[in-house]
C-alpha positions in Angstrom: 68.8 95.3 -26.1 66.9 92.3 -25.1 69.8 90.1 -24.2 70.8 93.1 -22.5 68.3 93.4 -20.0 68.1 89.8 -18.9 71.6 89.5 -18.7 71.8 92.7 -15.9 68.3 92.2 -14.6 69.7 88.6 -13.6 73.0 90.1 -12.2 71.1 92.6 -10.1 68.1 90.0 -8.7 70.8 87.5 -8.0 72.8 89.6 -6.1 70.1 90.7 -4.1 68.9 87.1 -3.1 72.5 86.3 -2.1 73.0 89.3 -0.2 69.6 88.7 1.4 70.4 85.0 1.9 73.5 86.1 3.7 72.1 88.0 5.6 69.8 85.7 7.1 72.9 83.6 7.8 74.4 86.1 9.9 71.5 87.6 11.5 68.9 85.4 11.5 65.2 85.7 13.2 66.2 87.7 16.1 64.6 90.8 17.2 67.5 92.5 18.1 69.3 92.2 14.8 66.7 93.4 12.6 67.6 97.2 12.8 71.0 95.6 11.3 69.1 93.7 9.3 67.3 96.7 7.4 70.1 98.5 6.9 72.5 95.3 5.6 68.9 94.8 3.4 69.1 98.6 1.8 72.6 98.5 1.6 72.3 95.7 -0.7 69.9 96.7 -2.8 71.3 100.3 -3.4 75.0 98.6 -4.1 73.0 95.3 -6.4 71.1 98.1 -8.1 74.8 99.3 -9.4 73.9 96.6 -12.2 71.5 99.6 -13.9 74.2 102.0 -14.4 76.5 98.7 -16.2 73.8 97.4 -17.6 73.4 100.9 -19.5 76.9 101.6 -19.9 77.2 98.4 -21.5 74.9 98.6 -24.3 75.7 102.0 -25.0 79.3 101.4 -25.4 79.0 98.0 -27.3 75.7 97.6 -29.0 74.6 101.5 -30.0 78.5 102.6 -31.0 78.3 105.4 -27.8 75.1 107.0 -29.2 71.9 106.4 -26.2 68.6 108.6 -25.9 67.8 108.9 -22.6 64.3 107.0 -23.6 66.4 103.8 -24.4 68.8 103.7 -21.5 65.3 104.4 -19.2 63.8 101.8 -20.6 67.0 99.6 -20.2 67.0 100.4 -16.6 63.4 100.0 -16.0 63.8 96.3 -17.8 66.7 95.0 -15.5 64.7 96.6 -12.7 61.7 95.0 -13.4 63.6 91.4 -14.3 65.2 91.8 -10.7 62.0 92.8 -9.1 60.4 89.7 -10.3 63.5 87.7 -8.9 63.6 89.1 -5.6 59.8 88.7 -5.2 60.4 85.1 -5.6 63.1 84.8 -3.1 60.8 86.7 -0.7 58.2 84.0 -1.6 60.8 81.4 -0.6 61.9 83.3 2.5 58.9 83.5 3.8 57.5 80.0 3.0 60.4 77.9 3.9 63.4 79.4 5.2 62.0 81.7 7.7 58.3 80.8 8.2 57.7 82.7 11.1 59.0 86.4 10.1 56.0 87.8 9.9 54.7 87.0 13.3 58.4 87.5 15.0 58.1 91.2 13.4 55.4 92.4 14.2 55.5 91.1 18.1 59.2 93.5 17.7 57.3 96.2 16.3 54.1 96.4 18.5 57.7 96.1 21.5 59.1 99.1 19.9 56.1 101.0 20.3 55.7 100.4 23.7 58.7 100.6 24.6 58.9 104.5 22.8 57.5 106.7 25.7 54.9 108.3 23.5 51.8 109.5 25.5 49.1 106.6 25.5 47.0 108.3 23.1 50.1 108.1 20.4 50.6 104.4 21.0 47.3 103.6 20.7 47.1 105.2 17.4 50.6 103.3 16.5 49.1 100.0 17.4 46.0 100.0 15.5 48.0 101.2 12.7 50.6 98.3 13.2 47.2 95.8 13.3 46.3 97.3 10.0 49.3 96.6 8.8 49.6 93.2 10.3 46.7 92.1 8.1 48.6 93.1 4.6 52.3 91.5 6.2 50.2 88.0 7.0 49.4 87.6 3.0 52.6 86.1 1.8 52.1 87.1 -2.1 51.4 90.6 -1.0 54.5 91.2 1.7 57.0 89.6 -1.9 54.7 92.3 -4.4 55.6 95.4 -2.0 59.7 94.0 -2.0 59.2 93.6 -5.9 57.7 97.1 -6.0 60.5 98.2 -3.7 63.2 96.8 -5.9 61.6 98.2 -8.9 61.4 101.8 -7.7 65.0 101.9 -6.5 66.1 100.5 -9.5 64.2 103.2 -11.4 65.7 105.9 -9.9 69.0 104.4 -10.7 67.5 104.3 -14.4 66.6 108.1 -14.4 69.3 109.3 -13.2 71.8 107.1 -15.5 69.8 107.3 -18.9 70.3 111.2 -18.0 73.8 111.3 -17.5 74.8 109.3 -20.2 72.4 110.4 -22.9 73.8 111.7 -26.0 72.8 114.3 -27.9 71.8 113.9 -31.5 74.1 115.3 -34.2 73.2 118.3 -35.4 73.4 118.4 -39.5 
Protein backbone atom coordinates (compact mmCIF):
# COMPACT_ATOMS: atom_id res chain seq x y z
CA UNK A 1 0.00 0.00 0.00
CA UNK A 2 2.85 2.02 0.96
CA UNK A 3 4.70 1.93 -2.30
CA UNK A 4 1.48 2.71 -3.51
CA UNK A 5 0.97 5.98 -2.22
CA UNK A 6 4.31 7.42 -2.91
CA UNK A 7 4.34 6.22 -6.18
CA UNK A 8 0.76 8.33 -7.10
CA UNK A 9 1.35 10.99 -4.43
CA UNK A 10 4.67 11.70 -6.58
CA UNK A 11 2.73 11.50 -9.94
CA UNK A 12 0.06 13.84 -8.79
CA UNK A 13 2.60 16.63 -6.91
CA UNK A 14 4.77 16.47 -9.96
CA UNK A 15 2.33 17.13 -12.22
CA UNK A 16 1.10 19.88 -10.50
CA UNK A 17 4.58 21.76 -10.18
CA UNK A 18 4.94 21.23 -14.02
CA UNK A 19 1.66 22.40 -14.82
CA UNK A 20 2.24 25.35 -12.48
CA UNK A 21 5.77 25.90 -13.85
CA UNK A 22 4.20 26.08 -17.22
CA UNK A 23 2.13 28.16 -16.44
CA UNK A 24 4.29 30.73 -15.27
CA UNK A 25 6.12 30.39 -18.58
CA UNK A 26 3.23 31.33 -20.45
CA UNK A 27 1.67 33.85 -18.32
CA UNK A 28 4.04 35.13 -16.18
CA UNK A 29 3.74 38.15 -13.53
CA UNK A 30 1.27 40.17 -15.31
CA UNK A 31 -1.85 41.45 -13.92
CA UNK A 32 -3.90 40.91 -16.73
CA UNK A 33 -3.15 37.20 -17.06
CA UNK A 34 -3.89 36.14 -13.64
CA UNK A 35 -7.69 35.50 -14.14
CA UNK A 36 -6.09 32.92 -16.77
CA UNK A 37 -3.84 32.18 -14.51
CA UNK A 38 -6.42 30.82 -11.71
CA UNK A 39 -8.23 29.00 -13.84
CA UNK A 40 -5.10 27.22 -15.92
CA UNK A 41 -4.02 26.76 -11.92
CA UNK A 42 -7.52 24.81 -10.94
CA UNK A 43 -7.66 23.18 -14.07
CA UNK A 44 -4.55 21.58 -13.20
CA UNK A 45 -5.01 20.53 -10.11
CA UNK A 46 -8.60 19.03 -10.66
CA UNK A 47 -7.03 17.00 -13.98
CA UNK A 48 -3.31 16.10 -11.61
CA UNK A 49 -5.71 15.02 -8.89
CA UNK A 50 -6.91 12.23 -11.63
CA UNK A 51 -3.72 10.42 -9.98
CA UNK A 52 -6.27 9.48 -6.77
CA UNK A 53 -8.74 7.67 -8.68
CA UNK A 54 -5.42 5.39 -10.52
CA UNK A 55 -3.74 5.44 -7.67
CA UNK A 56 -6.86 3.48 -6.12
CA UNK A 57 -7.78 1.64 -9.07
CA UNK A 58 -4.35 0.45 -9.05
CA UNK A 59 -3.93 -1.21 -5.81
CA UNK A 60 -7.25 -2.58 -5.91
CA UNK A 61 -6.86 -4.35 -9.08
CA UNK A 62 -3.15 -5.53 -8.44
CA UNK A 63 -2.34 -5.70 -4.86
CA UNK A 64 -5.91 -6.57 -2.92
CA UNK A 65 -7.15 -9.26 -5.99
CA UNK A 66 -10.33 -6.53 -6.72
CA UNK A 67 -11.53 -6.65 -3.06
CA UNK A 68 -11.16 -2.57 -1.39
CA UNK A 69 -13.14 -1.24 1.72
CA UNK A 70 -13.94 2.07 1.26
CA UNK A 71 -11.64 2.86 4.48
CA UNK A 72 -8.54 1.62 2.51
CA UNK A 73 -9.02 3.25 -0.82
CA UNK A 74 -9.80 6.66 1.56
CA UNK A 75 -7.01 6.36 3.16
CA UNK A 76 -5.05 5.61 -0.17
CA UNK A 77 -6.37 8.75 -1.51
CA UNK A 78 -5.82 10.91 1.50
CA UNK A 79 -1.94 9.46 1.37
CA UNK A 80 -1.25 10.49 -2.25
CA UNK A 81 -3.10 13.71 -1.44
CA UNK A 82 -1.17 14.46 1.42
CA UNK A 83 2.32 13.26 -0.37
CA UNK A 84 1.31 15.85 -3.25
CA UNK A 85 0.26 18.50 -0.85
CA UNK A 86 3.66 18.43 0.72
CA UNK A 87 5.18 18.63 -2.96
CA UNK A 88 3.33 21.38 -4.17
CA UNK A 89 3.94 23.38 -0.88
CA UNK A 90 7.46 23.18 -1.77
CA UNK A 91 7.21 24.39 -5.22
CA UNK A 92 5.09 27.28 -3.87
CA UNK A 93 8.13 27.84 -1.45
CA UNK A 94 10.36 27.91 -4.48
CA UNK A 95 7.94 30.07 -6.51
CA UNK A 96 7.71 32.47 -4.32
CA UNK A 97 11.40 32.71 -3.16
CA UNK A 98 13.11 32.52 -6.40
CA UNK A 99 11.22 32.37 -9.45
CA UNK A 100 8.68 34.95 -8.88
CA UNK A 101 9.74 37.03 -5.83
CA UNK A 102 7.51 39.69 -6.25
CA UNK A 103 3.86 37.81 -6.52
CA UNK A 104 2.76 38.72 -3.59
CA UNK A 105 3.14 42.42 -3.82
CA UNK A 106 2.14 42.41 -7.80
CA UNK A 107 -1.24 40.60 -6.47
CA UNK A 108 -2.36 42.35 -4.15
CA UNK A 109 -1.74 46.00 -5.99
CA UNK A 110 -4.24 43.83 -8.92
CA UNK A 111 -6.55 42.98 -6.28
CA UNK A 112 -6.89 46.31 -4.23
CA UNK A 113 -7.30 47.61 -8.70
CA UNK A 114 -10.12 45.24 -9.03
CA UNK A 115 -11.82 46.57 -6.22
CA UNK A 116 -11.74 49.87 -7.27
CA UNK A 117 -12.32 49.45 -10.33
CA UNK A 118 -15.83 47.35 -9.33
CA UNK A 119 -18.41 50.25 -8.90
CA UNK A 120 -19.43 49.14 -5.51
CA UNK A 121 -20.71 52.13 -3.26
CA UNK A 122 -17.69 53.55 -1.20
CA UNK A 123 -18.85 52.03 1.86
CA UNK A 124 -18.50 48.35 0.14
CA UNK A 125 -14.94 49.13 -1.09
CA UNK A 126 -13.91 50.29 2.01
CA UNK A 127 -14.94 47.24 3.68
CA UNK A 128 -13.20 45.13 0.64
CA UNK A 129 -9.97 46.98 1.26
CA UNK A 130 -9.49 46.48 4.80
CA UNK A 131 -10.31 43.01 4.27
CA UNK A 132 -7.74 42.71 1.29
CA UNK A 133 -5.04 44.49 4.11
CA UNK A 134 -5.99 41.74 6.37
CA UNK A 135 -5.35 39.49 4.04
CA UNK A 136 -2.25 41.09 2.76
CA UNK A 137 -0.66 40.37 6.14
CA UNK A 138 -1.22 36.38 5.88
CA UNK A 139 -0.13 36.46 1.74
CA UNK A 140 3.37 38.44 2.87
CA UNK A 141 4.43 35.22 5.15
CA UNK A 142 5.86 32.96 2.58
CA UNK A 143 5.52 29.56 4.70
CA UNK A 144 1.97 30.41 5.32
CA UNK A 145 0.72 31.55 1.45
CA UNK A 146 2.71 27.44 0.48
CA UNK A 147 0.57 25.81 3.85
CA UNK A 148 -2.89 27.26 2.41
CA UNK A 149 -1.77 25.72 -1.49
CA UNK A 150 -0.76 22.49 0.53
CA UNK A 151 -4.10 22.56 2.30
CA UNK A 152 -5.78 23.36 -1.01
CA UNK A 153 -4.22 20.44 -2.69
CA UNK A 154 -5.03 18.22 0.13
CA UNK A 155 -8.73 19.02 0.24
CA UNK A 156 -9.32 18.60 -3.50
CA UNK A 157 -7.47 15.60 -3.54
CA UNK A 158 -9.81 14.33 -0.70
CA UNK A 159 -12.74 14.79 -2.26
CA UNK A 160 -11.37 12.82 -5.19
CA UNK A 161 -10.63 10.17 -2.32
CA UNK A 162 -14.31 10.06 -1.10
CA UNK A 163 -15.83 9.96 -3.88
CA UNK A 164 -13.51 7.12 -5.49
CA UNK A 165 -13.07 4.80 -2.25
CA UNK A 166 -17.03 5.01 -2.62
CA UNK A 167 -17.41 3.97 -6.00
CA UNK A 168 -15.12 1.38 -6.11
CA UNK A 169 -15.63 -0.26 -2.70
CA UNK A 170 -16.51 -3.72 -2.56
CA UNK A 171 -18.76 -5.37 -0.55
CA UNK A 172 -17.77 -8.14 1.72
CA UNK A 173 -18.93 -11.71 0.86
CA UNK A 174 -21.58 -12.79 2.53
CA UNK A 175 -21.08 -16.57 3.93
Amino acid sequence: MFSHIVRYGLLFGVALGIGFFVSYLIFGNDPNNFSKGEVVGYSVMIISAVAVVYGIKDYKENVSNGELSFLTGFGIGAGISAIAGLIFGLYMMIYLKWLNPTFTETYMKYSEEQIRMSGVSDEVMQAQLAELATYSDMMSNDLLQSAVMFATVFMIGLLFSLVSAAAMKTNAPNN
